[in-house]
mmCIF file as gemmi writes it, N, C-alpha and C atoms, coordinates in Angstrom:
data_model
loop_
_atom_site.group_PDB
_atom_site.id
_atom_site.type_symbol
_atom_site.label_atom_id
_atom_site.label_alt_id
_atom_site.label_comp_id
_atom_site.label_asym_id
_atom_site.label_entity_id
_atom_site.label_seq_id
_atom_site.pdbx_PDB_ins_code
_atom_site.Cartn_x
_atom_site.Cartn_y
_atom_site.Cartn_z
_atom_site.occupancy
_atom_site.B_iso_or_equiv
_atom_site.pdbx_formal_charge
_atom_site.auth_seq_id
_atom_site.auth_asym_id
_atom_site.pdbx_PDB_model_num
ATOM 1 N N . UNK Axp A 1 ? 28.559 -68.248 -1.997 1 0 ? 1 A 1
ATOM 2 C CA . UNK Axp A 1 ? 29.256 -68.552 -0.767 1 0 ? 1 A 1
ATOM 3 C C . UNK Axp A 1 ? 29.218 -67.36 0.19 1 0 ? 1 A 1
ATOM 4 N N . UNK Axp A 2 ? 29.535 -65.997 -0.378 1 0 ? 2 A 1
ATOM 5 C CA . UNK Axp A 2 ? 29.378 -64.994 0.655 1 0 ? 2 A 1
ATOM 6 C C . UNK Axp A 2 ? 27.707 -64.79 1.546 1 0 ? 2 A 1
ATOM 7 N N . UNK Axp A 3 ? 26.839 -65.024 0.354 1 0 ? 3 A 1
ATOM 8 C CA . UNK Axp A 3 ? 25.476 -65.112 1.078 1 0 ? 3 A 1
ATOM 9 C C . UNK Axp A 3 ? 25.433 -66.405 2.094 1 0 ? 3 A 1
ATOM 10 N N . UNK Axp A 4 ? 26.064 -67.131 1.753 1 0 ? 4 A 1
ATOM 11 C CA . UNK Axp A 4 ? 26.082 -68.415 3.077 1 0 ? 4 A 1
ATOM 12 C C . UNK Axp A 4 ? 26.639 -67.704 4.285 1 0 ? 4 A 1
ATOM 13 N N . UNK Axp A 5 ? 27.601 -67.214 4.261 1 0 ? 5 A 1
ATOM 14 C CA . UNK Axp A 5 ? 28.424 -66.575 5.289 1 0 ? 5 A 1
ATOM 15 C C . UNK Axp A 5 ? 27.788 -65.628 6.052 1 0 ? 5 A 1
ATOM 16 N N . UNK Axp A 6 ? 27.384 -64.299 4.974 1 0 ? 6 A 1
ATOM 17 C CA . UNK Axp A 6 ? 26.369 -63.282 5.724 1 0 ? 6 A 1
ATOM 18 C C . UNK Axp A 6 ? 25.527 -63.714 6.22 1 0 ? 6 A 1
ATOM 19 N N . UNK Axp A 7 ? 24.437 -64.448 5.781 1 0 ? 7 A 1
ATOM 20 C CA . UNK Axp A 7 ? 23.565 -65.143 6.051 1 0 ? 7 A 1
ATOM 21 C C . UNK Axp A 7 ? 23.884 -65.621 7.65 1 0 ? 7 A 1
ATOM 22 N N . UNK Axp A 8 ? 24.612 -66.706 7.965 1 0 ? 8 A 1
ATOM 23 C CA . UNK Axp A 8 ? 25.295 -67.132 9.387 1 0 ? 8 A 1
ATOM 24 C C . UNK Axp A 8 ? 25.875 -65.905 10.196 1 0 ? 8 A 1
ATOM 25 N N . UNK Axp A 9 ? 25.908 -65.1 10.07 1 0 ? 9 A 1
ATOM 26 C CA . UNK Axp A 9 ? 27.007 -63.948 10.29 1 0 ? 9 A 1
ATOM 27 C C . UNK Axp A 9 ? 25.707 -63.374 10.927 1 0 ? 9 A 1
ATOM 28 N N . UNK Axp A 10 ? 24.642 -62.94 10.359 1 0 ? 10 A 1
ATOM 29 C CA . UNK Axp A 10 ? 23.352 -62.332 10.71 1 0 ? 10 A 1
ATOM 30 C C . UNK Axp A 10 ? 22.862 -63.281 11.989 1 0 ? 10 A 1
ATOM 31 N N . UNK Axp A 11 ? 22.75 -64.534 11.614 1 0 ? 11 A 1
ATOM 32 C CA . UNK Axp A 11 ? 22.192 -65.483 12.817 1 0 ? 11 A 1
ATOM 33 C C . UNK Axp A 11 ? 23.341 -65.747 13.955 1 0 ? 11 A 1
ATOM 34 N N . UNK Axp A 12 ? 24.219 -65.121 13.774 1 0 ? 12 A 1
ATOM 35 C CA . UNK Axp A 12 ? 25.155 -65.412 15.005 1 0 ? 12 A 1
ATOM 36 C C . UNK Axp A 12 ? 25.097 -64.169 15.548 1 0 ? 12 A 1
ATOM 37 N N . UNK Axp A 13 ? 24.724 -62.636 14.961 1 0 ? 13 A 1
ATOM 38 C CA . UNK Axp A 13 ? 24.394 -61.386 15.77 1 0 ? 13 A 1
ATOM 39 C C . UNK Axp A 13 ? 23.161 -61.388 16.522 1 0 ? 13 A 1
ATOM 40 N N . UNK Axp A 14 ? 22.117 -62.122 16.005 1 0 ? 14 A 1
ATOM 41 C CA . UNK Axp A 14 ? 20.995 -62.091 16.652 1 0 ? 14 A 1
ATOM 42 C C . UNK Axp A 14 ? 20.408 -62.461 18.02 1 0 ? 14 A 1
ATOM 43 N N . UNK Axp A 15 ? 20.37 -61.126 18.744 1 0 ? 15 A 1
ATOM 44 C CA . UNK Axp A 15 ? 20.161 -61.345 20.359 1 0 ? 15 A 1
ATOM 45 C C . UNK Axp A 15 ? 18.713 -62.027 20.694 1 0 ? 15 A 1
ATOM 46 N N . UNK Axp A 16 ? 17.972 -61.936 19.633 1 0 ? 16 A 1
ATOM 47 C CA . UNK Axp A 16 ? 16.258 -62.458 19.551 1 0 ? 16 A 1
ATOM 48 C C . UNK Axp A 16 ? 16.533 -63.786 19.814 1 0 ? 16 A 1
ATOM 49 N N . UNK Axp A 17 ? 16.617 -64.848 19.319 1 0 ? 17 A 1
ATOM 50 C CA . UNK Axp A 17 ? 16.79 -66.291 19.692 1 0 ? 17 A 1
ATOM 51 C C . UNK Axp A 17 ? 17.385 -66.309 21.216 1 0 ? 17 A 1
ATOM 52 N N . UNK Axp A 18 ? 18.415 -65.704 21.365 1 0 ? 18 A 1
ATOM 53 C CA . UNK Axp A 18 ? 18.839 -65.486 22.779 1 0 ? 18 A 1
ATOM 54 C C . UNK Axp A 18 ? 17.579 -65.691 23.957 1 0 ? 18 A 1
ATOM 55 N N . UNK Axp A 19 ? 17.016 -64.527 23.742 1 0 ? 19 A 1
ATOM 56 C CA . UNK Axp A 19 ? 15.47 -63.839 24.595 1 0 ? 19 A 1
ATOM 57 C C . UNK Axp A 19 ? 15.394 -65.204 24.432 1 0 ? 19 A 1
ATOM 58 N N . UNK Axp A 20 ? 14.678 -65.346 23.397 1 0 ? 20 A 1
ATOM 59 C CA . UNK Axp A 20 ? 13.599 -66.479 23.632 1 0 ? 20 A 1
ATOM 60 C C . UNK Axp A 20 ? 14.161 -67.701 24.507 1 0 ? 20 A 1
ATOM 61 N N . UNK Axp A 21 ? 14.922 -68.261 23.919 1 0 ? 21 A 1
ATOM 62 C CA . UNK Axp A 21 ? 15.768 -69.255 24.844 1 0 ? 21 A 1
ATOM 63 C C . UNK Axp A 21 ? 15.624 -69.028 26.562 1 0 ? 21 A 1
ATOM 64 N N . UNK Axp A 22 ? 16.166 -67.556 27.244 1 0 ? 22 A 1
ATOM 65 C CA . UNK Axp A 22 ? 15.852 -66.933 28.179 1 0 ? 22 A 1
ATOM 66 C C . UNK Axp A 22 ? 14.835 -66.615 28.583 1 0 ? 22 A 1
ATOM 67 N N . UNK Axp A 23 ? 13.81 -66.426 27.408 1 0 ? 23 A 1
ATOM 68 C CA . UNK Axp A 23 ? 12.18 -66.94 28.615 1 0 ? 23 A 1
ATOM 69 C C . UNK Axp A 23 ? 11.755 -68.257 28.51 1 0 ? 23 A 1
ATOM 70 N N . UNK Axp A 24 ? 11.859 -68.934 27.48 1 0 ? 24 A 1
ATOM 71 C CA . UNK Axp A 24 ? 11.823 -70.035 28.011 1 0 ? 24 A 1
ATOM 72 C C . UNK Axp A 24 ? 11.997 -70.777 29.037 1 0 ? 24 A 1
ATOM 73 N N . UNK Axp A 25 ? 13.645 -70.63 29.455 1 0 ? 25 A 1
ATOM 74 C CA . UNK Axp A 25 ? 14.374 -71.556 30.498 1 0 ? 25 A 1
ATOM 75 C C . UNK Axp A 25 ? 13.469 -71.08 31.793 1 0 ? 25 A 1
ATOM 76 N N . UNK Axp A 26 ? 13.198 -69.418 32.013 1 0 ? 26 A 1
ATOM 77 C CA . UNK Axp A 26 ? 12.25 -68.713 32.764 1 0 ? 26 A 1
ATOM 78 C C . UNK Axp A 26 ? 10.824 -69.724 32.941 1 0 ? 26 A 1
ATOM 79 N N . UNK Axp A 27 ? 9.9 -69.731 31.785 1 0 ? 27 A 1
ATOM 80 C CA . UNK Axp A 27 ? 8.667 -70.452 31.893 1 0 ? 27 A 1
ATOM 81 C C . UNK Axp A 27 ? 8.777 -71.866 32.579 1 0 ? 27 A 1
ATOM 82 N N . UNK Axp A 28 ? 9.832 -72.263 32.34 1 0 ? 28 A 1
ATOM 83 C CA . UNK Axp A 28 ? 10.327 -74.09 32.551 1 0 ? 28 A 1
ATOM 84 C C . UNK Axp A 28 ? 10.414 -73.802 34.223 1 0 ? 28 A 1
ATOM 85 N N . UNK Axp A 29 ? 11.253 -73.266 34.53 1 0 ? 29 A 1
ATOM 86 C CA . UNK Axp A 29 ? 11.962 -73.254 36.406 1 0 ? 29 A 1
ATOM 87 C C . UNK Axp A 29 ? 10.677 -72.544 36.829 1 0 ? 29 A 1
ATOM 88 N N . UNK Axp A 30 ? 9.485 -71.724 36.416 1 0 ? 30 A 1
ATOM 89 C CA . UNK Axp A 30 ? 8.486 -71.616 36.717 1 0 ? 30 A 1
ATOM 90 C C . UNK Axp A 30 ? 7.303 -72.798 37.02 1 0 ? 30 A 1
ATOM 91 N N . UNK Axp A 31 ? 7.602 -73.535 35.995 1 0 ? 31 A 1
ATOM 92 C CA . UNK Axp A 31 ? 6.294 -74.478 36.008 1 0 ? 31 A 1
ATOM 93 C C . UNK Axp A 31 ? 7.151 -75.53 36.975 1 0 ? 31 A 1
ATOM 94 N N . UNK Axp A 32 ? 8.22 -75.498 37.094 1 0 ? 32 A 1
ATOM 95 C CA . UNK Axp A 32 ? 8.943 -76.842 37.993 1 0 ? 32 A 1
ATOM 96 C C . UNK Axp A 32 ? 8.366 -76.209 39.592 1 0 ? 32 A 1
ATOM 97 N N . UNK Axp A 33 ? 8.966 -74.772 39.634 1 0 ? 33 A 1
ATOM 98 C CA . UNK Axp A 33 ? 8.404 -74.56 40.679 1 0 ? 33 A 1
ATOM 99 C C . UNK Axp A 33 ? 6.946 -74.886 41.623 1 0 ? 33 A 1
ATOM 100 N N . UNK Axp A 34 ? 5.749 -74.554 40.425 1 0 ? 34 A 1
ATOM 101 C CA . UNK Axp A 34 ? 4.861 -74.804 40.742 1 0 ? 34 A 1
ATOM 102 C C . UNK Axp A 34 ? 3.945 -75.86 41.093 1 0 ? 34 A 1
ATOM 103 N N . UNK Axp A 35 ? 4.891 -77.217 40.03 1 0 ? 35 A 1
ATOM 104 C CA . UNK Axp A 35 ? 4.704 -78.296 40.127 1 0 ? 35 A 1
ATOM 105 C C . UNK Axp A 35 ? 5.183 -79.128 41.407 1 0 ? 35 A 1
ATOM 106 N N . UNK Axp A 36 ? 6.332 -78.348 42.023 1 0 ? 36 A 1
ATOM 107 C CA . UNK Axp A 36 ? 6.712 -79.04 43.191 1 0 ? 36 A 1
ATOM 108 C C . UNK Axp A 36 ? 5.699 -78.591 44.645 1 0 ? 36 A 1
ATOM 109 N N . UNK Axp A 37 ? 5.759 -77.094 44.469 1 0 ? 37 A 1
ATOM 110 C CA . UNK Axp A 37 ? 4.767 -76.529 45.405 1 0 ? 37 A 1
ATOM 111 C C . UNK Axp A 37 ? 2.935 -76.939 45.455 1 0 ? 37 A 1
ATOM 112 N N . UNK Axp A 38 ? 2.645 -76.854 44.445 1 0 ? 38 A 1
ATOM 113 C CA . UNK Axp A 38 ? 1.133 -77.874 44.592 1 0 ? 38 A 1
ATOM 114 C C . UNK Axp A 38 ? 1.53 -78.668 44.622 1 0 ? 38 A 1
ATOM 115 N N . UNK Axp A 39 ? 2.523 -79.792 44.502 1 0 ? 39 A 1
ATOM 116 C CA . UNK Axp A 39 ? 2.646 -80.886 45.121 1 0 ? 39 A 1
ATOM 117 C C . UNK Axp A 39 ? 2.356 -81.197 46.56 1 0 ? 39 A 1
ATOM 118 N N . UNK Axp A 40 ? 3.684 -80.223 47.182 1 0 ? 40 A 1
ATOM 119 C CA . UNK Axp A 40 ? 3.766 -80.629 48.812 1 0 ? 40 A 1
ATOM 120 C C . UNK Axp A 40 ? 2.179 -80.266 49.15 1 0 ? 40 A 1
ATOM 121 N N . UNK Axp A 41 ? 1.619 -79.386 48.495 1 0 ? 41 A 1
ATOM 122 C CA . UNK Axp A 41 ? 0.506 -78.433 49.312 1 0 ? 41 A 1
ATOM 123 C C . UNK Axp A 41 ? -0.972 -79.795 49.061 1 0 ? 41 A 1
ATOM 124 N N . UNK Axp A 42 ? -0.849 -80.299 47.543 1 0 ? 42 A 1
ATOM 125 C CA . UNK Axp A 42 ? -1.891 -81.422 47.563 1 0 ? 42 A 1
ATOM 126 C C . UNK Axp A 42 ? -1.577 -82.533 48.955 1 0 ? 42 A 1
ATOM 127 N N . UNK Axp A 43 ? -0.806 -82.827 49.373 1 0 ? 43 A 1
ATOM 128 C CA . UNK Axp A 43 ? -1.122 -83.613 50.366 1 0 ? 43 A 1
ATOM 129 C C . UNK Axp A 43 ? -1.478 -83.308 51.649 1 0 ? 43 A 1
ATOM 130 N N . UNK Axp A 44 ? -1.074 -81.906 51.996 1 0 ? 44 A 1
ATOM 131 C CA . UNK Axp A 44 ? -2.014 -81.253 52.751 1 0 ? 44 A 1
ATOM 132 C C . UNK Axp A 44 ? -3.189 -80.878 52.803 1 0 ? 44 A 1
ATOM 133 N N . UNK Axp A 45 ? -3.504 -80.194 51.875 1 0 ? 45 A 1
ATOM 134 C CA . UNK Axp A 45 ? -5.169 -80.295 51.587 1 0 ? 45 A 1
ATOM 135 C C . UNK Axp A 45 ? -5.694 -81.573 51.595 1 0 ? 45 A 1
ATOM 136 N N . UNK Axp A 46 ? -5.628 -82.504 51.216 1 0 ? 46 A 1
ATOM 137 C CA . UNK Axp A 46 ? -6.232 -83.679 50.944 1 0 ? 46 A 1
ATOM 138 C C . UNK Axp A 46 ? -6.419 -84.123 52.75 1 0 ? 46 A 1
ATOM 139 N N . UNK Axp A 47 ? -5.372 -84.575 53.185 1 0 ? 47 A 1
ATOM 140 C CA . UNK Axp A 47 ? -5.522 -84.183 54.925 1 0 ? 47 A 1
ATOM 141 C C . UNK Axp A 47 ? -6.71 -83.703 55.299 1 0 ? 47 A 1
ATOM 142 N N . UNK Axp A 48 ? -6.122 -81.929 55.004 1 0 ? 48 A 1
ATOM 143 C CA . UNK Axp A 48 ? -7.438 -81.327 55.622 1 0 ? 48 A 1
ATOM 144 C C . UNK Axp A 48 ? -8.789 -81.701 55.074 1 0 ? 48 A 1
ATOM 145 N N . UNK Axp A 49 ? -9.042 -81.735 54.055 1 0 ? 49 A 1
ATOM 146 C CA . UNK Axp A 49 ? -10.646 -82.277 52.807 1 0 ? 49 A 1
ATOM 147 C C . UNK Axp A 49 ? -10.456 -83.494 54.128 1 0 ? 49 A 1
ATOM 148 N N . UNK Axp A 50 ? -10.288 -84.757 54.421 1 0 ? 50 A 1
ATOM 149 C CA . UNK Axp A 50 ? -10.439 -85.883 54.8 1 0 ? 50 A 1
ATOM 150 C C . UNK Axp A 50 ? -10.775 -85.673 56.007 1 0 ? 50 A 1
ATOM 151 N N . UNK Axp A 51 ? -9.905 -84.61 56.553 1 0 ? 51 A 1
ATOM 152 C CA . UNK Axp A 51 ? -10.778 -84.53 57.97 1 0 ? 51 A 1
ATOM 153 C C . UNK Axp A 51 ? -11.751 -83.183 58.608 1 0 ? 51 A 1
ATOM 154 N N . UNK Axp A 52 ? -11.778 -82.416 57.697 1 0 ? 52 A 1
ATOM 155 C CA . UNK Axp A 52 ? -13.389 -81.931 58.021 1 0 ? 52 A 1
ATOM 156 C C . UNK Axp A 52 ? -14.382 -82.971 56.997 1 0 ? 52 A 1
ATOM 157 N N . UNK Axp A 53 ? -14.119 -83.654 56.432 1 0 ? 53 A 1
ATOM 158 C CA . UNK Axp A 53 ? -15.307 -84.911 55.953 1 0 ? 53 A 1
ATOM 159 C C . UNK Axp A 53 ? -15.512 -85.623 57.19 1 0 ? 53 A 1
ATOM 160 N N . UNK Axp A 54 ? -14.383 -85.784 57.822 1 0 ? 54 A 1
ATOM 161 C CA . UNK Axp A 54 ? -14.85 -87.155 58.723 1 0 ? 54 A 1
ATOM 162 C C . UNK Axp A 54 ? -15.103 -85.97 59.643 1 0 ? 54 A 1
ATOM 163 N N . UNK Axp A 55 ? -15.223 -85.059 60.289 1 0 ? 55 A 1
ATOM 164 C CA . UNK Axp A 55 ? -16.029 -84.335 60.973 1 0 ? 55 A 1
ATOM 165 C C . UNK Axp A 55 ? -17.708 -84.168 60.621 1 0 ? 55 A 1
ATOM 166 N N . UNK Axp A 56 ? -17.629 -84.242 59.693 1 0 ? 56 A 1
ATOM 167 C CA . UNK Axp A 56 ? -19.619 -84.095 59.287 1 0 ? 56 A 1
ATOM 168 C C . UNK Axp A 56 ? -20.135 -84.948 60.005 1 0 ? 56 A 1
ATOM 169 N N . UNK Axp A 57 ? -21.23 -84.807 60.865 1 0 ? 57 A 1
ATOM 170 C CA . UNK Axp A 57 ? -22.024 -85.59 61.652 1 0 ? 57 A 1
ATOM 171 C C . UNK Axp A 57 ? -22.58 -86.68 60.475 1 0 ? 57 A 1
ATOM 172 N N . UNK Axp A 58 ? -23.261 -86.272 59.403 1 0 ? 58 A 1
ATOM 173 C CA . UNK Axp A 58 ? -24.033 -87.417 58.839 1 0 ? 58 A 1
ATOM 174 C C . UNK Axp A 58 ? -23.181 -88.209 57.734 1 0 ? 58 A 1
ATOM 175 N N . UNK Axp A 59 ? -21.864 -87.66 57.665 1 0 ? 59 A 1
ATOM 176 C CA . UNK Axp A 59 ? -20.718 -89.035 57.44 1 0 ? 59 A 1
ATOM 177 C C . UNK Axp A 59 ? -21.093 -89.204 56.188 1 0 ? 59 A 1
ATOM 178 N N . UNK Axp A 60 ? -21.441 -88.212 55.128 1 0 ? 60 A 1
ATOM 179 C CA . UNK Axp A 60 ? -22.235 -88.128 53.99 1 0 ? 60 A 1
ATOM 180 C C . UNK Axp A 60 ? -20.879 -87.623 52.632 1 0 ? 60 A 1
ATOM 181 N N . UNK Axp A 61 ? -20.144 -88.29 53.119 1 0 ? 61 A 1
ATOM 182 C CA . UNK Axp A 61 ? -18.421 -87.988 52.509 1 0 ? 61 A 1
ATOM 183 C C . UNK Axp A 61 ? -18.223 -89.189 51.521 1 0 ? 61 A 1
ATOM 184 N N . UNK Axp A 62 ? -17.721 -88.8 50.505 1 0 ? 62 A 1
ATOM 185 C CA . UNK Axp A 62 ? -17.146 -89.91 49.647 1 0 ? 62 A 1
ATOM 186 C C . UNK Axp A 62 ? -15.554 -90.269 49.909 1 0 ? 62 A 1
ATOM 187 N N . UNK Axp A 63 ? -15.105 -91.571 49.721 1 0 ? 63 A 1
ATOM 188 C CA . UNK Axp A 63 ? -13.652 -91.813 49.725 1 0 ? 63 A 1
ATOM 189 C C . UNK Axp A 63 ? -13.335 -91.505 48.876 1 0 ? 63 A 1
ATOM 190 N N . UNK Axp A 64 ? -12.965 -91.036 47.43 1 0 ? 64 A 1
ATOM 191 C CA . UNK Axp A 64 ? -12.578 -90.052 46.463 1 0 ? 64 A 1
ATOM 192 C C . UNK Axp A 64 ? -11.437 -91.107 45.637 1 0 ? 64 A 1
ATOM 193 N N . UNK Axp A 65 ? -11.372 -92.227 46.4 1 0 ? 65 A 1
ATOM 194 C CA . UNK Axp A 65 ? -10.749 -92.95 45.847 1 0 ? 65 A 1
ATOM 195 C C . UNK Axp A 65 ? -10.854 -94.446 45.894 1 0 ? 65 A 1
């Protein structure tokens, strides 16, 4: 029973799981970020791609979709 205790006693001092947890949550609000920002930015580009295509004189553009 005391090794159960120490045992928990050790995992409740441990600042390591902490970190990790804390870069994690870090990596996550990172990739949200990025996911929202190439978002807005893909529909701008796509814009722009569509209309220097339809600028090419020989109209030699695919609809991409």
């Amino acid at each position: 029973m005391l090794s159960y205790v120490l045992t928990l006693y050790k995992l409740w001092r441990d600042d390591e799981a902490a970190s990790a947890v804390e870069y994690g949550l870090v990596i996550g609000l990172i990739a949200v970020a990025l996911i929202v920002i190439l978002g807005s930015l893909g529909e701008g580009l796509e814009a722009l791609f569509k209309e220097a295509c339809d600028e090419v004189v020989d109209g030699g553009c695919s609809s991409g979709s």
